[in-house]
PDB file of N, CA, C and O in Angstrom:
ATOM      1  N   UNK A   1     -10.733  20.938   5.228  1.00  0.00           N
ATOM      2  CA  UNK A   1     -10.873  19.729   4.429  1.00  0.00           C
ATOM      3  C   UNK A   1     -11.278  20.126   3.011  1.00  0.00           C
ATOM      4  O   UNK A   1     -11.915  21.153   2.773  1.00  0.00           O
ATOM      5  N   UNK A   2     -10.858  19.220   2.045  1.00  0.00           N
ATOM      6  CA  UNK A   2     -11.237  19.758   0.441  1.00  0.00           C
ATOM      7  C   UNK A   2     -12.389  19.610   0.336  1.00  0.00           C
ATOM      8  O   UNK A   2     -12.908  18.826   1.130  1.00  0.00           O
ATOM      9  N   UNK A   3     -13.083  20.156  -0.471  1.00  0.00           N
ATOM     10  CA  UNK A   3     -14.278  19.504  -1.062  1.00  0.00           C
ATOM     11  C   UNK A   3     -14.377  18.584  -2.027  1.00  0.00           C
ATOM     12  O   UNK A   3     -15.275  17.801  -2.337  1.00  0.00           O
ATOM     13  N   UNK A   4     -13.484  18.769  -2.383  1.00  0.00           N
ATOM     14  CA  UNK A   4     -13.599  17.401  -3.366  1.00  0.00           C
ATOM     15  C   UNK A   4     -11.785  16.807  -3.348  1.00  0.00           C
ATOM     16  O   UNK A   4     -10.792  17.445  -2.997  1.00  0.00           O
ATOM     17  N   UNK A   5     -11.878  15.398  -3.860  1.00  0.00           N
ATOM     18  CA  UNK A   5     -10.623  14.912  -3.943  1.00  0.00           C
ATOM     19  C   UNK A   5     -10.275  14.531  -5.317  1.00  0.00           C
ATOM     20  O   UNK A   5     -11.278  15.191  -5.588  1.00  0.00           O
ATOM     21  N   UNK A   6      -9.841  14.116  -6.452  1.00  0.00           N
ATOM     22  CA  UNK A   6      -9.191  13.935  -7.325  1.00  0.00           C
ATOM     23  C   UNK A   6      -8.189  13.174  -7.161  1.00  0.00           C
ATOM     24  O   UNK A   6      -7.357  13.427  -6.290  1.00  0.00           O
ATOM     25  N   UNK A   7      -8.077  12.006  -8.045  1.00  0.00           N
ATOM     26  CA  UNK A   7      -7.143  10.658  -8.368  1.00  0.00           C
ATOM     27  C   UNK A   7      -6.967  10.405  -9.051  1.00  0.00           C
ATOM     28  O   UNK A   7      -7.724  11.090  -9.739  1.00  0.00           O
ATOM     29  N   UNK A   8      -6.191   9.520 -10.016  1.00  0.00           N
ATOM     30  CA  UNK A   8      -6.305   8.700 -10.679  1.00  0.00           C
ATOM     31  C   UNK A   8      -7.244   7.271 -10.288  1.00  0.00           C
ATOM     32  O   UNK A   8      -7.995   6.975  -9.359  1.00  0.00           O
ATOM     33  N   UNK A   9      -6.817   6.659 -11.381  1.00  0.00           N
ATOM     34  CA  UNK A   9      -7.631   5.107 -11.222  1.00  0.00           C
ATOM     35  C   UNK A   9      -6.890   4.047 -10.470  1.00  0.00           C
ATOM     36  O   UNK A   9      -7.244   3.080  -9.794  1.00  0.00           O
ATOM     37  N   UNK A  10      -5.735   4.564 -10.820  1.00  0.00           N
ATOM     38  CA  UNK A  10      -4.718   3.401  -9.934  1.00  0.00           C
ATOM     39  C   UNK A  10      -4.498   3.981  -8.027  1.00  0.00           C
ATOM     40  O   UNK A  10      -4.214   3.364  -7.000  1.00  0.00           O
ATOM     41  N   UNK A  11      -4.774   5.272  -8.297  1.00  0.00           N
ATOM     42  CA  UNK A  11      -5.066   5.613  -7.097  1.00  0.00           C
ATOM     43  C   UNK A  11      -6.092   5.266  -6.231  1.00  0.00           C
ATOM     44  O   UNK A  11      -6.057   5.184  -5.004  1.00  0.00           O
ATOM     45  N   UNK A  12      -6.992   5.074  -6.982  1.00  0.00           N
ATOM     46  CA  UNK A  12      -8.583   4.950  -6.382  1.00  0.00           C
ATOM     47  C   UNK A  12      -8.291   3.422  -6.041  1.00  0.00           C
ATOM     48  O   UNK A  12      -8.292   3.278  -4.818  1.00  0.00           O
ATOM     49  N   UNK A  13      -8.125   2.636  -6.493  1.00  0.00           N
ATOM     50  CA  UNK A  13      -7.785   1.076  -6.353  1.00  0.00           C
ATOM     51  C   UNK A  13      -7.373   1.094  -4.822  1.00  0.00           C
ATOM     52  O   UNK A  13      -8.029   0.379  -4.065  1.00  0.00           O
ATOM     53  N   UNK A  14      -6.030   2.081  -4.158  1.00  0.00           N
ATOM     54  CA  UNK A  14      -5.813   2.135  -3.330  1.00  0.00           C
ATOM     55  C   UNK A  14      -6.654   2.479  -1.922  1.00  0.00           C
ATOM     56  O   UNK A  14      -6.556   1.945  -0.817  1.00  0.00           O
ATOM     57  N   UNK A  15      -7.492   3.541  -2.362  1.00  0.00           N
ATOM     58  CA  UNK A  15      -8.512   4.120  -1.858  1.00  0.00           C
ATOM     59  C   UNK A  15      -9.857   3.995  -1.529  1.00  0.00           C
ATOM     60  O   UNK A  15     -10.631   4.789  -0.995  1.00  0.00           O
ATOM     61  N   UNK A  16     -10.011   2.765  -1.975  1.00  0.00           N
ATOM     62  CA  UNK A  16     -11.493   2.287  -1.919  1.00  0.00           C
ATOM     63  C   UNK A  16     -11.908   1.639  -0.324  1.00  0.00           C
ATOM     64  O   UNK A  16     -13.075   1.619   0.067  1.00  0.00           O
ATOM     65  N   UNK A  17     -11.222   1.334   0.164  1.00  0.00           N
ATOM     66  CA  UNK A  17     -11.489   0.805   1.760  1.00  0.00           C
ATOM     67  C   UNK A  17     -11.951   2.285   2.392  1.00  0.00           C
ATOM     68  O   UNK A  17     -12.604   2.196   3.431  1.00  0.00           O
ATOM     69  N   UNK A  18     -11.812   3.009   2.125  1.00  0.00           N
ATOM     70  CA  UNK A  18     -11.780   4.717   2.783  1.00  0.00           C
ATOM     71  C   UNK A  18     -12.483   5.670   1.996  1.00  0.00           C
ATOM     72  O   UNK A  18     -12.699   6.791   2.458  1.00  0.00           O
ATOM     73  N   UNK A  19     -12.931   5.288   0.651  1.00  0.00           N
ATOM     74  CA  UNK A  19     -13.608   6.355  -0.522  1.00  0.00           C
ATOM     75  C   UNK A  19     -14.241   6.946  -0.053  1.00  0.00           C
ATOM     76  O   UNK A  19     -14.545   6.317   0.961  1.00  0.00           O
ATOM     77  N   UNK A  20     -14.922   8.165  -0.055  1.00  0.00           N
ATOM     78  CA  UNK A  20     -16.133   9.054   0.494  1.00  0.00           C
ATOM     79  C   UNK A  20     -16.588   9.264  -1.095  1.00  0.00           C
ATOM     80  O   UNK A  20     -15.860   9.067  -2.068  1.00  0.00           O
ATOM     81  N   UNK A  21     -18.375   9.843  -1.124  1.00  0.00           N
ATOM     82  CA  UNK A  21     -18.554  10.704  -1.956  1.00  0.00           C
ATOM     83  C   UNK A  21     -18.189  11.406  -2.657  1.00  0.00           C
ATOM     84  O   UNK A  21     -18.538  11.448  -3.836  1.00  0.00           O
ATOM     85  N   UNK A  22     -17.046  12.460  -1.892  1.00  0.00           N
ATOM     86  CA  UNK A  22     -16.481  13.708  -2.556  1.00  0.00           C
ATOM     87  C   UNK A  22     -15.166  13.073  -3.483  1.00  0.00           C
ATOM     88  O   UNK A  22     -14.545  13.761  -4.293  1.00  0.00           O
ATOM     89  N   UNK A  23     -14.848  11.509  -3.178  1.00  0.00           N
ATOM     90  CA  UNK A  23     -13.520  11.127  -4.027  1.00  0.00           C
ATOM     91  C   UNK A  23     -13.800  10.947  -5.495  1.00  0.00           C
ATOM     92  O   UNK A  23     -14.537  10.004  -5.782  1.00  0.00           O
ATOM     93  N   UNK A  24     -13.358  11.657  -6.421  1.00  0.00           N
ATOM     94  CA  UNK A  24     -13.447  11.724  -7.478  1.00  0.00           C
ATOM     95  C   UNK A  24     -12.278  10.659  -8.266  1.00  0.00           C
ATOM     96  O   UNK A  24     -11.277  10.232  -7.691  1.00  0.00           O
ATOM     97  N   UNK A  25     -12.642  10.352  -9.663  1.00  0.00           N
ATOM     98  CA  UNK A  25     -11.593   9.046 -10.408  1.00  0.00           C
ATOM     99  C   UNK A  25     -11.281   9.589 -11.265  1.00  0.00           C
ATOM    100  O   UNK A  25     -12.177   9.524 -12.107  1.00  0.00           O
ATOM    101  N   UNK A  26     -10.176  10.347 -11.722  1.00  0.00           N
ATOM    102  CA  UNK A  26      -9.883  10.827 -13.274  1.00  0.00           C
ATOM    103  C   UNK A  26      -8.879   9.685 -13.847  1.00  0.00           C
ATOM    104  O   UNK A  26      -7.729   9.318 -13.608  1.00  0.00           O
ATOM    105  N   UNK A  27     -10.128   9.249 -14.901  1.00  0.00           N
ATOM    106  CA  UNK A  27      -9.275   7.850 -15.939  1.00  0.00           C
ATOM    107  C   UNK A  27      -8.131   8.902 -16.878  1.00  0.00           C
ATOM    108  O   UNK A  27      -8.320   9.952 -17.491  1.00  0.00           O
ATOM    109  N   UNK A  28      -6.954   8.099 -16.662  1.00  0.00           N
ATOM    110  CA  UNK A  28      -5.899   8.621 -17.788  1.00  0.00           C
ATOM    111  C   UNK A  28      -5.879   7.484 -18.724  1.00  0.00           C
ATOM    112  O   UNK A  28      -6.392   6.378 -18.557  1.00  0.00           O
ATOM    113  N   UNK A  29      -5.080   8.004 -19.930  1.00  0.00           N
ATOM    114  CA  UNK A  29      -5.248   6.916 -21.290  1.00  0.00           C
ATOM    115  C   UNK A  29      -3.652   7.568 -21.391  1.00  0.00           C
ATOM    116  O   UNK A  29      -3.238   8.681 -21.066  1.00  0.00           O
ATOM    117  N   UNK A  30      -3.132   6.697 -21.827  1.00  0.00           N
ATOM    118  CA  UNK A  30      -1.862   6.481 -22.576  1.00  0.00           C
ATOM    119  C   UNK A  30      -1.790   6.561 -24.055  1.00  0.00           C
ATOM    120  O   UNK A  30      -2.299   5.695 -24.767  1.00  0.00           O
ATOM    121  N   UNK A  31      -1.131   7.644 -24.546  1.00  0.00           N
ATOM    122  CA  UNK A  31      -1.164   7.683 -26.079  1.00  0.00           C
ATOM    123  C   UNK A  31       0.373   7.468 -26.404  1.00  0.00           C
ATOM    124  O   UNK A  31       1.172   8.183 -25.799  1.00  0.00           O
ATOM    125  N   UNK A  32       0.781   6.667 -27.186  1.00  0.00           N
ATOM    126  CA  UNK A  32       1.661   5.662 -27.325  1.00  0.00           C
ATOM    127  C   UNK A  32       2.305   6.457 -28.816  1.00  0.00           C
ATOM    128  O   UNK A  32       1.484   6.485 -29.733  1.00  0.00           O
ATOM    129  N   UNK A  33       3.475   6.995 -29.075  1.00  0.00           N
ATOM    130  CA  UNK A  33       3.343   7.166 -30.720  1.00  0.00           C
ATOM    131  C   UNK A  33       4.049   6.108 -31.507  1.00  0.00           C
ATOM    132  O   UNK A  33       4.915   5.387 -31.011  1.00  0.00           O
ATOM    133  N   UNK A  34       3.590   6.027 -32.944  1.00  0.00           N
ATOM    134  CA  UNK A  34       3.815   4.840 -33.313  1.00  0.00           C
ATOM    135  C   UNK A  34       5.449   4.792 -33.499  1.00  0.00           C
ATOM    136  O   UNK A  34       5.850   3.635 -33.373  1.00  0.00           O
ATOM    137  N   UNK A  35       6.474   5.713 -33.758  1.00  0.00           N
ATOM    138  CA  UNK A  35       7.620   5.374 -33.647  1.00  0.00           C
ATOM    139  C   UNK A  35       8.442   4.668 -32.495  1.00  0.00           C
ATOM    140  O   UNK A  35       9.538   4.113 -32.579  1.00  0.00           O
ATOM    141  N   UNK A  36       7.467   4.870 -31.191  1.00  0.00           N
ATOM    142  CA  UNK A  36       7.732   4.243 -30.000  1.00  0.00           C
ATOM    143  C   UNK A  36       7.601   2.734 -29.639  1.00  0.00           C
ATOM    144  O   UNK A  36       8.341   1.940 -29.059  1.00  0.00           O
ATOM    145  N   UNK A  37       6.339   2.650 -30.225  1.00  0.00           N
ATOM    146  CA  UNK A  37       5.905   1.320 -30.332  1.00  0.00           C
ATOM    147  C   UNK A  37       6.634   0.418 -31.456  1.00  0.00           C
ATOM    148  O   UNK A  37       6.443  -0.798 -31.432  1.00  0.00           O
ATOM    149  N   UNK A  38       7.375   0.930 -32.331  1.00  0.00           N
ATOM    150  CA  UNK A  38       8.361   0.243 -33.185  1.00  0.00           C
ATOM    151  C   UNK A  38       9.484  -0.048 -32.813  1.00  0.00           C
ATOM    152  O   UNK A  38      10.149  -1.049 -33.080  1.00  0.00           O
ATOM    153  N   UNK A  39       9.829   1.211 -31.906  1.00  0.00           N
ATOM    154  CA  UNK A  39      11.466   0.959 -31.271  1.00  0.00           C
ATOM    155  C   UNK A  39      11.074  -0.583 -30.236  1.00  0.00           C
ATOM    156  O   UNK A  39      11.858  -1.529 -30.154  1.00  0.00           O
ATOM    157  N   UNK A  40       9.746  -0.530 -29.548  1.00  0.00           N
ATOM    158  CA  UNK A  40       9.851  -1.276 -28.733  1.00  0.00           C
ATOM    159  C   UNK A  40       9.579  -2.839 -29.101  1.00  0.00           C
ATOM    160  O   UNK A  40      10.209  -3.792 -28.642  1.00  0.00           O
ATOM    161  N   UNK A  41       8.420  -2.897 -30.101  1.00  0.00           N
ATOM    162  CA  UNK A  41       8.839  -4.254 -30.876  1.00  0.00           C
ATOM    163  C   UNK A  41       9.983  -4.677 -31.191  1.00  0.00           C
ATOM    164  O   UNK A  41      10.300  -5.807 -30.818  1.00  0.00           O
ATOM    165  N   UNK A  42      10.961  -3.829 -32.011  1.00  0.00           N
ATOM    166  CA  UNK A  42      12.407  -4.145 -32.309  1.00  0.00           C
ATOM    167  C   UNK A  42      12.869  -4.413 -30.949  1.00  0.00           C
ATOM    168  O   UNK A  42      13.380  -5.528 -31.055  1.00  0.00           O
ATOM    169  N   UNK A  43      12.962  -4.121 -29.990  1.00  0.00           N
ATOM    170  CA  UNK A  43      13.837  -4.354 -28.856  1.00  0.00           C
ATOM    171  C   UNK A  43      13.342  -5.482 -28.625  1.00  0.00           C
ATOM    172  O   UNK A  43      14.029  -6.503 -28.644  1.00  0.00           O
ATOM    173  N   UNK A  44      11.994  -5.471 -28.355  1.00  0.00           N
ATOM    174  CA  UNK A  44      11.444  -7.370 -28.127  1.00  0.00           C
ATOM    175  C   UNK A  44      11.558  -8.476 -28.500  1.00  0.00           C
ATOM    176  O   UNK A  44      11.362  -9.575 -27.979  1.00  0.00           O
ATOM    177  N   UNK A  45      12.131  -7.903 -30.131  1.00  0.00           N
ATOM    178  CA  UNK A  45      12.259  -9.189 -30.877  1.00  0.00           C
ATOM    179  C   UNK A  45      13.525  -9.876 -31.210  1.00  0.00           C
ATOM    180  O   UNK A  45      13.660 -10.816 -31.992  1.00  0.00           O
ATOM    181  N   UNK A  46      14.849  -9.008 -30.192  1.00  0.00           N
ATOM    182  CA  UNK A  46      15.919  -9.103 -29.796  1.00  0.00           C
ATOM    183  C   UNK A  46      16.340 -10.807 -28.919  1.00  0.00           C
ATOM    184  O   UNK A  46      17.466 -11.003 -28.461  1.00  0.00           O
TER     185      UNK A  46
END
């Protein structure tokens, strides 16, 4: 068995009826670049 477990957050959501101690939560962040976020306004505003 591991000693420790590692997830995400959207994982852990899943996991919480069953969590132990050793389940660990690694928060991810989304970094977005701004040319992306332009293409995607333009597409929205389609």
């Amino acid at each position: 068995m591991a000693d420790v477990i590692v997830m995400t957050e959207k994982d852990a959501v899943k996991c919480q009826a069953f969590a132990q101690a050793n389940f660990w939560v690694l928060p991810v962040n989304a970094v977005i670049k701004d040319d992306l976020i332009t293409l995607i306004m333009n597409k929205l505003r389609l």
